[in-house]
Structures are given as structure tokens and as C-alpha cells.
C-alpha positions in Angstrom: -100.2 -5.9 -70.5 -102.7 -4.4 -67.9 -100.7 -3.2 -64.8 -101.4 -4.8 -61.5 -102.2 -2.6 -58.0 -98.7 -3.1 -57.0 -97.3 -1.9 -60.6 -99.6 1.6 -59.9 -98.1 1.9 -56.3 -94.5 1.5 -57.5 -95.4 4.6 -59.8 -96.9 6.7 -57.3 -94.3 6.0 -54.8 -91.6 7.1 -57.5 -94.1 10.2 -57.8 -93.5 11.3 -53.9 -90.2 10.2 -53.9 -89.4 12.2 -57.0 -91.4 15.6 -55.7 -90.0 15.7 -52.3 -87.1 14.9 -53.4 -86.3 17.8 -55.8 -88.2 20.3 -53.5 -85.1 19.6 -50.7 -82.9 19.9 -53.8 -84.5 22.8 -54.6 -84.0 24.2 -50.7 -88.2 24.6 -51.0 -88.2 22.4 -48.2 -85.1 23.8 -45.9 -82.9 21.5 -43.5 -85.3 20.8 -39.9 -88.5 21.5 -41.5 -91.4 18.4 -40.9 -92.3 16.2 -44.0 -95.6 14.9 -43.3 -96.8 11.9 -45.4 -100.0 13.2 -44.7 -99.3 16.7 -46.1 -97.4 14.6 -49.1 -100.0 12.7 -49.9 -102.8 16.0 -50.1 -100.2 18.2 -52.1 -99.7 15.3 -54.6 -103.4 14.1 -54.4 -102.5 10.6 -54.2 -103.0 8.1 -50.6 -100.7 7.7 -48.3 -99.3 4.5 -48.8 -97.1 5.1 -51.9 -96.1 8.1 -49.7 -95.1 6.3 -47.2 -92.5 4.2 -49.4 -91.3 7.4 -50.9 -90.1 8.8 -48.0 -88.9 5.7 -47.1 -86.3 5.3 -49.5 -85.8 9.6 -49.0 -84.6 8.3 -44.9 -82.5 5.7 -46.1 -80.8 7.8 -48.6 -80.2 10.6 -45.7 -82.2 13.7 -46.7 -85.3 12.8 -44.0 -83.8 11.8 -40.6 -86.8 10.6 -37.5 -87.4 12.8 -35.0 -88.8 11.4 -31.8 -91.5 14.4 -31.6 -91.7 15.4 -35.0 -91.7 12.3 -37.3 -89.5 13.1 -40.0 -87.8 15.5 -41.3 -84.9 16.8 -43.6 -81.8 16.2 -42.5 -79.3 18.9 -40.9 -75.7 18.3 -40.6 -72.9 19.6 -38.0 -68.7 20.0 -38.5 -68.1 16.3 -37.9 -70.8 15.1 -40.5 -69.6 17.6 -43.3 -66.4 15.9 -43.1 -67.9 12.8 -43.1 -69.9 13.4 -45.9 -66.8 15.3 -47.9 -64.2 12.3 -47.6 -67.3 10.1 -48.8 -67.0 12.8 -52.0 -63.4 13.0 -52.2 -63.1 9.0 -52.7 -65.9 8.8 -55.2 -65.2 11.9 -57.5 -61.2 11.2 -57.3 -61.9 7.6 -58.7 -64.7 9.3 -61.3 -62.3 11.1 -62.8 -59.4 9.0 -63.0 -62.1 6.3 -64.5 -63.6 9.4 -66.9 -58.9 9.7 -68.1 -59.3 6.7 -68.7 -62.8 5.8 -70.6 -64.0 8.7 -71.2 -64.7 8.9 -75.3 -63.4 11.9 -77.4 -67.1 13.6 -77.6 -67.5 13.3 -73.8 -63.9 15.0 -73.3 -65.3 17.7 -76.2 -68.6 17.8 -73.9 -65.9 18.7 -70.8 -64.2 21.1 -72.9 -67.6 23.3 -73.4 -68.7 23.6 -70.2 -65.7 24.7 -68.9 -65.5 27.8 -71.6 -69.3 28.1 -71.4 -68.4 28.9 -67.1 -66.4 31.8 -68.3 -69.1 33.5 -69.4 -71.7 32.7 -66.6 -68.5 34.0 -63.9 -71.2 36.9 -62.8 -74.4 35.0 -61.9 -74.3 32.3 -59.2 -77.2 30.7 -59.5 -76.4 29.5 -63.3 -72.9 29.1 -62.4 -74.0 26.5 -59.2 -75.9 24.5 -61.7 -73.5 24.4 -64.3 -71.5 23.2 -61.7 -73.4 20.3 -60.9 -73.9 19.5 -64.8 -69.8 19.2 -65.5 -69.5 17.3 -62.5 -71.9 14.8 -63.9 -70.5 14.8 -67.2 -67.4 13.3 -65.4 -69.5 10.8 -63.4 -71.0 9.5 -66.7 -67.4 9.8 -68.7 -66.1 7.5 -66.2 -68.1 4.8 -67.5 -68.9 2.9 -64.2 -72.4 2.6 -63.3 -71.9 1.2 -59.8 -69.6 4.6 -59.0 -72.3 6.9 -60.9 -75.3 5.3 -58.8 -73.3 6.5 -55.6 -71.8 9.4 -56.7 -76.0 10.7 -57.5 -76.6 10.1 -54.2 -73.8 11.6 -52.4 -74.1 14.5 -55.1 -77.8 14.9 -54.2 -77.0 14.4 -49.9 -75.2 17.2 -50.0 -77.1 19.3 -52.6 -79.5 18.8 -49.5 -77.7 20.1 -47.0 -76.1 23.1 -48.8 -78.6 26.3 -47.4 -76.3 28.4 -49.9 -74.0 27.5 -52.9 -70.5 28.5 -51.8 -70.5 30.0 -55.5 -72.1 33.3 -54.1 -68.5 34.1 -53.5 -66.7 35.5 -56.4 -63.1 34.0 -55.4 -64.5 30.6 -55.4 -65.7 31.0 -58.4 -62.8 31.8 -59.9 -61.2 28.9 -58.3 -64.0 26.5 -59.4 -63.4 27.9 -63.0 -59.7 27.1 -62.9 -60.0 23.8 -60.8 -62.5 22.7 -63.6 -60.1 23.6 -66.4 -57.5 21.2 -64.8 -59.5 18.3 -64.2 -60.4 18.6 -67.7 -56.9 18.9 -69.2 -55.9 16.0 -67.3 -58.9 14.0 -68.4 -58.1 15.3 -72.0 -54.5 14.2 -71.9 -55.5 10.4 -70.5 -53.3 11.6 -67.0 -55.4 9.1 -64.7 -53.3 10.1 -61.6 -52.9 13.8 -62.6 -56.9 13.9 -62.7 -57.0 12.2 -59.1 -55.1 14.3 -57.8 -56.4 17.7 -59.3 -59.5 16.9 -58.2 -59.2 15.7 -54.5 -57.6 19.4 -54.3 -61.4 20.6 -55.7 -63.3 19.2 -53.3 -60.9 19.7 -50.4 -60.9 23.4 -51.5 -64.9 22.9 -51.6 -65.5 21.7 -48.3 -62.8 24.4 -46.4 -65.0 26.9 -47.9 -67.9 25.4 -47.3 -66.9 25.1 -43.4 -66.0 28.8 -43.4 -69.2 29.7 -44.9 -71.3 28.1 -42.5 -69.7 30.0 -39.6 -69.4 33.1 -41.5 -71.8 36.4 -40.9 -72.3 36.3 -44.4 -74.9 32.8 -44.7 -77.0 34.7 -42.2 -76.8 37.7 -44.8 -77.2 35.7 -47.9 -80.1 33.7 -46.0 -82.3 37.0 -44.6 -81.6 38.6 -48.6 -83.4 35.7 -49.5 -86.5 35.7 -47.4 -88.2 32.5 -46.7 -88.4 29.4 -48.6 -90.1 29.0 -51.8 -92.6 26.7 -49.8 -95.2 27.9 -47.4 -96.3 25.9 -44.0 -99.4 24.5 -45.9 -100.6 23.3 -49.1 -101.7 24.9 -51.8 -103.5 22.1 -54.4 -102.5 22.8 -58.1 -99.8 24.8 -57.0 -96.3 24.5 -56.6 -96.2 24.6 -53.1 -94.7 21.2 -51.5 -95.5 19.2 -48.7 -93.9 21.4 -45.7 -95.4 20.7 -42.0 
């Protein structure tokens, strides 16, 4: 079957949406920098059109807010929006994993069970042990078996993967909370405890977002931030490279 114009533009819109996308995942592209669909369109080699429904859907999902002088760019967030954005997370993942108690199939739980012993030996490296966060938390998502919950639960996961300059795994006694929050939610997913994994797991992302808060008034994110330089992404485009679509 030959594919039509509009079939192409679907693709290449899926193409920007997909590479800016991961590049604010990423924190390539930081929180208040300009996305220019012009600058999009060069870095990807493809016209602006497609573009221009990429970053569409990138606003409606909240990682590009307007700005009346700048056009768009990605979203920031204050005190009142974290909260927002944390009870949002607290609802989802709460019903996730009392849905993952209760459907959850014996190689999924198994699946829960190895990630949380593979985290004890990752406890010394933050970076492995932020994605390996975000890769059991999924594995609950998925073990819950609900494919209306897992869309939303992606795109609140991704929000505020967005907005998070620094993991709040760079600090050791979180992540020895994490570890042993993790190990909870799993033995109450393990022994079918529906309520039991509500409830453990409201307590992890409460936990999350108090340290989250602290961290973002804390001396230490400006430390963390000027250890690590500027972003991965410089102010223009570099074609063929892996520079993305800042500016």
C-alpha cells in the first residue's frame, strides 16, 4: 500500500515530537530555554510543518508552555505547581500499584523482585540508580494491567522527568529510602495486599516530592548544577550531530 502525503507527515511529526521530546527528558534542552520550530526543523532536516504538529502535541502535554515574546518554550514550574503535579502522581501510581496487587502475573512480580536487588548494587552511582528508578516504576504501571492508567501515568512520568533539573537520587539518604520504599511496594504487590501497596506507595511519592521541594531551595541544586556545566546542547545547531533544537 503506497503511503499518502498525510501518512509521511504523521511520521515526521512523530520524528520532532519524539527528538524534542527525549532531549527535555534528557535535560539537553533545560526548563526556559526557546524551542524554535524553525531550529527543529534544520536540526532534524525535515520542513516545518510536521514540526509544527510535534510541538503541538509537546504544549498540550505541558513540557513547551507560549511565551508572549519568546514563542515557546519548556515548561518551568514553581511550589504550587509541584504540588499540583505530585497529587496528580500520588492518585495515578497509588491506583497502579494496587491494580499491579492485584493483576500483576507471577513473572511481572519476579521482574519487581530483580530490580529491586539489582538497586542494591547500583546504591553508589546516581545516574544508573535514577534510571533504574524510572524502569521499576514502569514495571508497575505495566503490571497493573490498565492501559488507560498506563497512558497517563507516561505522561505525568515524563512532565515531571521534564521539570526535574536534578534527580533527588544525588542524595545518598534518599537513596537509601528509595531502595527500601521500593522493597515494600514490591512485597505488598507480591503478597496480593491491594491496600497495603496503596498505601506504601502514596508514602513514596510523598517522601519524593518533600525532598524534591527541599532540594529546589537547597544550596546544594546550585552546586550540583555549576558541577555540571552547561547543558549537553549548545545555542545552535550542529547538522549530523547530536546537538538539538535549542534557540
Amino acid at each position: 500500500m503506497k503511503k499518502t502525503i498525510a501518512d509521511s507527515q504523521a511520521l515526521l511529526g512523530d520524528l520532532a515530537y519524539d527528538a524534542v521530546r527525549d532531549a527535555i527528558l534528557a535535560n539537553d534542552i533545560k526548563p526556559g530555554d526557546r524551542v524554535s520550530e524553525y531550529k527543529v526543523a534544520e536540526w532534524l532536516g525535515i520542513s516545518r510543518t510536521p514540526v509544527r504538529e510535534g510541538l503541538r502535541r509537546l504544549e498540550n502535554e505541558g513540557l513547551l508552555t507560549p511565551h508572549p515574546r519568546r514563542g515557546l518554550v519548556v515548561a518551568s514550574i514553581d511550589d504550587a505547581a509541584l504540588q499540583q503535579l505530585y497529587a496528580v502522581r500520588e492518585l495515578l501510581e497509588t491506583a497502579a500499584a494496587a491494580s499491579a496487587a492485584e493483576h500483576a502475573t507471577e513473572a511481572e512480580i519476579a521482574t519487581l523482585r530483580h530490580l529491586v536487588q539489582a538497586e542494591k548494587e547500583i546504591m553508589d552511582q546516581p545516574g544508573r540508580m535514577n534510571e533504574h528508578n524510572r524502569v521499576f516504576h514502569e514495571a508497575i504501571y505495566r503490571a497493573a494491567h490498565n492501559k488507560f492508567l498506563l497512558k497517563f501515568l507516561l505522561i505525568t512520568s515524563d512532565t515531571l522527568s521534564a521539570y526535574r533539573n536534578v534527580s533527588t537520587l544525588v542524595i545518598e539518604e534518599r537513596r537509601r529510602q528509595v531502595l527500601e520504599e521500593h522493597a515494600e511496594i514490591c512485597e505488598a504487590i507480591s503478597r496480593r495486599d491491594a491496600e497495603g501497596a496503596r498505601a506504601v506507595m502514596g508514602r513514596h511519592v510523598r517522601n519524593a516530592l518533600k525532598v524534591r521541594v527541599q532540594l529546589q531551595h537547597s544550596e546544594l541544586l546550585n552546586e550540583i548544577r555549576q558541577r555540571g556545566g552547561p547543558g549537553l546542547l549548545s545555542s545552535h545547531i550542529k547538522r549530523g550531530g547530536g546537538d538539538g533544537p535549542k534557540g
